[in-house]
VOGU-3710 file (C-alpha; in Angstrom, 3 decimals, decimal comma):
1> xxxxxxxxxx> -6,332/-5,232/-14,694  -5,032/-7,340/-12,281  -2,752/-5,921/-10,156  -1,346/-6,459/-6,913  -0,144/-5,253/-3,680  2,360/-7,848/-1,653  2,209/-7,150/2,300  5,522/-7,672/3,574  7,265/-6,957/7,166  8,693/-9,062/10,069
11> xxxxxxxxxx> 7,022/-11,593/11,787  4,165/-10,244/13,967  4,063/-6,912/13,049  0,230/-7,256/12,311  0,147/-8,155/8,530  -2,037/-11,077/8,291  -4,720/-9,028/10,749  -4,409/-6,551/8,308  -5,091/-8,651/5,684  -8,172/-10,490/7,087
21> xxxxxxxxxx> -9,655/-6,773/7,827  -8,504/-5,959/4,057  -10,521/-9,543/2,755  -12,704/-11,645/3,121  -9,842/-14,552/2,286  -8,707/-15,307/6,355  -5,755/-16,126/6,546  -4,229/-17,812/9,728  -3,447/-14,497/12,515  -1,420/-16,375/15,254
31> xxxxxxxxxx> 1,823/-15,328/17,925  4,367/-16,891/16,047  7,046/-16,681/13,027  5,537/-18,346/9,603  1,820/-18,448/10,991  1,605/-17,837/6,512  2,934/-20,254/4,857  1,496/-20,022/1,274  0,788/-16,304/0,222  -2,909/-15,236/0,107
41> xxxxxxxxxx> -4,495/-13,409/-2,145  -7,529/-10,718/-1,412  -9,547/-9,415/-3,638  -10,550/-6,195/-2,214  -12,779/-3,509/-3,662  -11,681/0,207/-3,698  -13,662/2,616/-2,087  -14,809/5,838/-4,280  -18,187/7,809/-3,575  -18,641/8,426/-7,379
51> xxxxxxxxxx> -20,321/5,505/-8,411  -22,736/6,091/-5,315  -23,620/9,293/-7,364  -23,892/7,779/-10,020  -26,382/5,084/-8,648  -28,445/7,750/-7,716  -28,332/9,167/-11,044  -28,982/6,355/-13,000  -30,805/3,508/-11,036  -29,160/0,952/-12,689
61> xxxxxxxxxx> -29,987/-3,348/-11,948  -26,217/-3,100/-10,682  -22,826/-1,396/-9,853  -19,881/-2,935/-10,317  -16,950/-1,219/-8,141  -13,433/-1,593/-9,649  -10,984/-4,467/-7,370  -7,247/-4,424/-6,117  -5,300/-7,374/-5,528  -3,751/-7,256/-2,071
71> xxxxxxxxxx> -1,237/-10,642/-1,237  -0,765/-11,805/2,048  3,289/-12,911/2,101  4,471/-14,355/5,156  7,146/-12,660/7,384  10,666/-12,101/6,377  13,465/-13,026/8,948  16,885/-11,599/8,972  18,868/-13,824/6,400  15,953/-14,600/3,922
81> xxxxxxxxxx> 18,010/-13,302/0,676  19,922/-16,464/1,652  17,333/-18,873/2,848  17,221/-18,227/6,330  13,894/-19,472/7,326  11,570/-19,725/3,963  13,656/-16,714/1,981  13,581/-18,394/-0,779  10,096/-18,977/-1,440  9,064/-15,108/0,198
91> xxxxxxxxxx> 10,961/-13,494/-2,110  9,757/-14,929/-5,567  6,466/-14,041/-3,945  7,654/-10,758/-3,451  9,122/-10,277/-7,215  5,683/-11,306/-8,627  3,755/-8,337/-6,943  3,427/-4,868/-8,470  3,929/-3,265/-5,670  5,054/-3,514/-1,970
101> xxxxxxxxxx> 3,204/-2,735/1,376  5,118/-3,065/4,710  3,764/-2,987/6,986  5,756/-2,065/10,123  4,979/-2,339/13,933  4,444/1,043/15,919  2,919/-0,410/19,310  3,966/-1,829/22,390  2,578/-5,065/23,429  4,217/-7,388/25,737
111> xxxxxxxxxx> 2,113/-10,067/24,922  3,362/-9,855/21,666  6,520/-11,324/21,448  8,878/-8,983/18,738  11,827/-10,760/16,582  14,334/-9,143/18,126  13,158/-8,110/21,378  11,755/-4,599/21,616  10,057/-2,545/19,208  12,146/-0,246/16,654
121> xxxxxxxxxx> 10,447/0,540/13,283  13,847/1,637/11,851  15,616/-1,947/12,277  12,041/-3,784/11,196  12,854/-1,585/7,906  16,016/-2,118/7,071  15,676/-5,970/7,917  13,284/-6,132/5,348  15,087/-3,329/3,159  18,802/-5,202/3,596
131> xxxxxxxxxx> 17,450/-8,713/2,460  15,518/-7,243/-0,693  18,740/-4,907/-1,555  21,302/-8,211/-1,134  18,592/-10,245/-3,406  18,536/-7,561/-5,839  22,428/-7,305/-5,777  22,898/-10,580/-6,644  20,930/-10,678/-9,501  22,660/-7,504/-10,450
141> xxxxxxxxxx> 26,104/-8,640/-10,433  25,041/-11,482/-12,489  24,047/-9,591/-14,993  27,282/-7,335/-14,904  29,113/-10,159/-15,589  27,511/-10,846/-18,715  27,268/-7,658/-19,821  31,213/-6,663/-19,070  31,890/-9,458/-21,757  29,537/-8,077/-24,535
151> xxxxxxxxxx> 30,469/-4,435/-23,479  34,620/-5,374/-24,150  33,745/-6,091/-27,877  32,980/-2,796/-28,313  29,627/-3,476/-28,331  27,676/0,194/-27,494  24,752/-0,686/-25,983  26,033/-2,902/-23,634  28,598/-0,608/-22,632  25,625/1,861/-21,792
161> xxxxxxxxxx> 23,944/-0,928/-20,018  26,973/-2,304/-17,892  27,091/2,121/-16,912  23,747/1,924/-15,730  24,356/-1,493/-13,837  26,593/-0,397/-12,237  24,718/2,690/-11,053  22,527/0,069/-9,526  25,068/-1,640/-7,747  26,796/1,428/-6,384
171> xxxxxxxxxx> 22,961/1,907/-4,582  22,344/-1,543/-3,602  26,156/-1,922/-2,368  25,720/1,707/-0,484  22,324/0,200/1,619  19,971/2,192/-1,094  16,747/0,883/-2,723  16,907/0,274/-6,262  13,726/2,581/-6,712  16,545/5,901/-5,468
181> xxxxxxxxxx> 18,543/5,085/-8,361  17,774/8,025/-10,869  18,305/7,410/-14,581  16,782/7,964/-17,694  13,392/5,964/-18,735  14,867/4,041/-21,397  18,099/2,770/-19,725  15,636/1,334/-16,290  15,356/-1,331/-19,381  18,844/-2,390/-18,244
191> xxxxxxxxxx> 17,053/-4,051/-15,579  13,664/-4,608/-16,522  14,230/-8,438/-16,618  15,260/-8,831/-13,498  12,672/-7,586/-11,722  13,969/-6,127/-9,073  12,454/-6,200/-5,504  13,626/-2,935/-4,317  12,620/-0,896/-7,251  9,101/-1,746/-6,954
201> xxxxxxxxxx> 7,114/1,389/-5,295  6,584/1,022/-1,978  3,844/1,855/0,682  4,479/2,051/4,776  1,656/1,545/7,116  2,464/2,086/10,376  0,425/-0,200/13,070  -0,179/1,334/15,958  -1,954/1,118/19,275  -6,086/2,434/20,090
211> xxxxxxxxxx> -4,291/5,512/21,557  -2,147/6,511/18,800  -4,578/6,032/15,800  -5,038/9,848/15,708  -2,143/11,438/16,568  0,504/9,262/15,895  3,617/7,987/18,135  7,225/8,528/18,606  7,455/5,057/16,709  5,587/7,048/13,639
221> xxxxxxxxxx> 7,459/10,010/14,289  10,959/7,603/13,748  9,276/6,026/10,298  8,547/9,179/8,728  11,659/10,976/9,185  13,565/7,971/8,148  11,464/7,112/4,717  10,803/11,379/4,242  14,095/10,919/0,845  11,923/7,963/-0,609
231> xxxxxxxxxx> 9,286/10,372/-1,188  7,106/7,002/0,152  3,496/7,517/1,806  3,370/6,611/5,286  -0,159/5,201/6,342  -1,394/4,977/10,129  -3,836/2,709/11,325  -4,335/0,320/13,897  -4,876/-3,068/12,245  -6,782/-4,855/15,538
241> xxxxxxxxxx> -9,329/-1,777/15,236  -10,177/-2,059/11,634  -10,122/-5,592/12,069  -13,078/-5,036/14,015  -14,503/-2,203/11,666  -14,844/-4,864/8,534  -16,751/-6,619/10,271  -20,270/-4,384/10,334  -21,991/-4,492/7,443  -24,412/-1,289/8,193
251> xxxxxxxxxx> -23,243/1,388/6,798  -24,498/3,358/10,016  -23,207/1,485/12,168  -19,961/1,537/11,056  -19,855/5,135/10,864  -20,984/5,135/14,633  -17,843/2,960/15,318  -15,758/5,394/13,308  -17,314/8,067/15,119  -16,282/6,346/18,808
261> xxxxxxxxxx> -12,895/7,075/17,852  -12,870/10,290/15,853  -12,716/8,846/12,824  -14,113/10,009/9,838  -13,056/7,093/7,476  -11,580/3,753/7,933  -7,679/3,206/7,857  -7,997/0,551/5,410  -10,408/3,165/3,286  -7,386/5,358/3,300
271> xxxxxxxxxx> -4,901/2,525/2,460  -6,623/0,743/-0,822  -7,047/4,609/-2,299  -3,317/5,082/-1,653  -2,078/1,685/-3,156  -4,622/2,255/-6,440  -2,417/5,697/-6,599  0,824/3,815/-5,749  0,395/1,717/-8,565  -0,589/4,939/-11,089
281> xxxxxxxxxx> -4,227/3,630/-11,614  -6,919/5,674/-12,449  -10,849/4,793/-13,110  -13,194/5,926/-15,498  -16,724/4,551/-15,558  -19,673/3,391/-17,915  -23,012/4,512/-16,832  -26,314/2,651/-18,110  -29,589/1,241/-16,976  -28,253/-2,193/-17,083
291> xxxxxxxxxx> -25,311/-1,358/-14,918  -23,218/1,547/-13,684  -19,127/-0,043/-13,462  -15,815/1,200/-12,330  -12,972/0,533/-14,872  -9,345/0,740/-14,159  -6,768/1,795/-16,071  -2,632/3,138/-15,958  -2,408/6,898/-16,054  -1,896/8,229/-19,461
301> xxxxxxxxxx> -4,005/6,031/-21,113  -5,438/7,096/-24,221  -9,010/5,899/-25,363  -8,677/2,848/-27,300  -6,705/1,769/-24,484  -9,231/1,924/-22,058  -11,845/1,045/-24,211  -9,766/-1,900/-24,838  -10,252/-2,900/-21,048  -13,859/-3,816/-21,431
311> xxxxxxxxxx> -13,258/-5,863/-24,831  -10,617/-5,915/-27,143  -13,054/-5,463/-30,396  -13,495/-2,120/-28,732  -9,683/-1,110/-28,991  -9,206/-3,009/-32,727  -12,623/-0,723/-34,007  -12,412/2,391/-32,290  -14,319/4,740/-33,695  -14,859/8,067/-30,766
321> xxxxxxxxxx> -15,619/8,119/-27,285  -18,243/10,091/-25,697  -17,434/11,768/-22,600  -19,336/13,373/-19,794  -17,572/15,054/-16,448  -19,617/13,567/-13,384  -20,343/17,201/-12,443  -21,914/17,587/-15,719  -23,992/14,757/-15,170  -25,096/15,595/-11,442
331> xxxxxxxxxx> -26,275/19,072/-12,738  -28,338/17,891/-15,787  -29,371/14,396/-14,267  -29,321/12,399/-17,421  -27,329/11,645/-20,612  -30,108/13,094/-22,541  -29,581/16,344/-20,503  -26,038/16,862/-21,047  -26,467/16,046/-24,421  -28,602/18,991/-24,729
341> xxxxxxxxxx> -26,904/20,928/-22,913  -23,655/20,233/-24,538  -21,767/18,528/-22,087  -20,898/15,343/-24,095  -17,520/15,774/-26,060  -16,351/13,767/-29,034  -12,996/12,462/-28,215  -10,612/10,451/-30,927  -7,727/7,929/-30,923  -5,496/10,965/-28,831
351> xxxxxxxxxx> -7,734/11,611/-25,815  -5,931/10,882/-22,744  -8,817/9,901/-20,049  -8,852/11,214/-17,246  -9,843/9,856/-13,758  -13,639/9,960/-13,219  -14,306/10,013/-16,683  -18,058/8,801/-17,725  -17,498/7,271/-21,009  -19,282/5,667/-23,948
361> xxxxx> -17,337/4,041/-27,056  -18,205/3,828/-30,592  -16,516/0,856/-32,678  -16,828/-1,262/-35,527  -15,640/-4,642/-36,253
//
């Protein structure tokens, strides 16, 4: 599944040094506006400690981690949602992402110039947040005026979908993310098509300084209490220190870095797992001698769907799934031992997986 993650926030805020730490794809890191022209795009593999077990378990030729998508889009200015610098062409970027980091700069640095002068988190967020909202409005009243002339037919469904516009339009007029708006699953298809910008979930990573990568600033103190009604994850990390962390490839020596400044995982360790959760992705895995692989799927998938993820012949025939829990497998060692030991369940058409799921598929074609 390829899904992605757009990085978004004002000019140097620390996005693009996040990104090279995040990927091996480099983009351009320099003291000035627009240093990113053309979005990148990382491919970046997720971190999870299962399919180490699992490795050990089954010895395989290979392991094959699942990926996130992570796109590098270059700074907003105050004014994009009508041009202002290259609005235009950061926004559509924006809409074709799944889901939104912003990152947002918590440090002081006077050799880094800021935008407008001193740092403030709060107005770096609703710069970003006030140009997304007026995009999304526009599109919004667009549609409104379509809909009112359907809707004064007497036409009932578009008089149910001009009330739920217009429930978006109170929010976006009021300085609200589309995402706050609370209605009913079947009438967000109101707006499905026009992909909104603001309704897209959203992640905040707070940048700080070396100092403040533990306990946090007054700058992270002002993001969290602002963001604490969007029910939004707030990630700390110091981008210029895990810059430096992706760059050892011992696994030791890493950990000795980590270690240096009390860390017991990286920041960008902590920010993949939240964005694969941000975008309601799970993984389930296949376990064999040829190759132990992470698979990733939505939540509430049932089998045939996420058989269907490895080969569609799998969803058109399926037959069962075999399923062992990975605590089932670390106590009996083999798939021969849980067997015996009943630990392999037969699962139809209805099983939901669930994450960590070790699963084999039966089909015919």
């Amino acid at each position: 599944m390829a899904l992605q993650c757009g990085i978004v926030g004002l000019p140097n805020v620390g996005k693009s040094t996040l990104f090279n730490a995040l990927s091996s794809a480099k983009a351009e890191a320099a003291n000035f506006p627009f240093c990113t022209i053309e979005p990148n795009v990382g491919v970046v593999t997720v971190p999870d400690k299962r399919l180490q077990i699992l490795e050990g378990l089954v010895n395989p030729q290979r392991v094959l981690p699942t990926v996130i998508e992570f796109v590098d889009i270059a700074g907003l200015v105050k004014g994009a949602s009508k041009g202002e610098g290259l609005g235009n062409k950061f926004l559509a970027n924006i809409r074709e992402v799944d889901a939104v980091i912003h990152v947002i700069r918590c440090f002081e640095d006077e050799n880094i110039v800021h935008v407008a002068g001193s740092v403030d988190p709060i107005f770096d967020k609703e710069v970003i947040d006030t140009e997304l909202q007026l995009k999304d409005l526009e599109s919004v009243d667009k549609k409104i005026l379509k809909t009112e002339k359907v809707a004064k037919s007497g036409d009932a469904k578009a008089r149910k979908e001009l009330e739920t516009l217009m429930l978006f339009k109170e929010a976006l007029t009021s300085g609200k993310n589309a995402r706050s708006v609370d209605v009913e699953k079947e009438d967000l298809e109101a707006v499905r098509d026009l992909h909104l910008l603001t309704i897209k979930p959203v992640l905040y990573v707070a940048n700080v300084d070396e100092a403040s990568i533990l306990t946090g600033n007054k700058f992270v103190d002002q993001l969290r209490e602002n963001v604490k009604e969007e029910n939004a994850e707030v990630i700390v990390l110091c981008a210029a220190i895990e810059s430096q962390i992706a760059e050892f490839e011992d696994i030791e020596e890493k950990e000795l870095f980590l270690g240096e400044y009390g860390l017991e995982e990286s920041g960008l360790n902590k920010l993949i797992a939240a964005a694969y959760s941000l975008l309601d992705l799970i993984t389930y895995f296949t376990a064999g001698v040829q190759e132990v692989r992470a698979w990733t799927i939505k939540k509430g998938w049932k089998a045939p769907q996420a058989a269907g993820v490895i080969h569609t012949d799998f969803e058109r025939g399926f037959i069962k799934a075999e399923v062992i829990k990975l605590p089932d497998y670390q106590q009996f060692k083999t798939e021969a031992g849980c067997r015996e030991n009943g630990k392999i369940s037969i699962e139809g058409k209805e099983y939901v997986v669930k994450d960590g799921d070790i699963m084999h598929f039966r089909f015919n074609v």
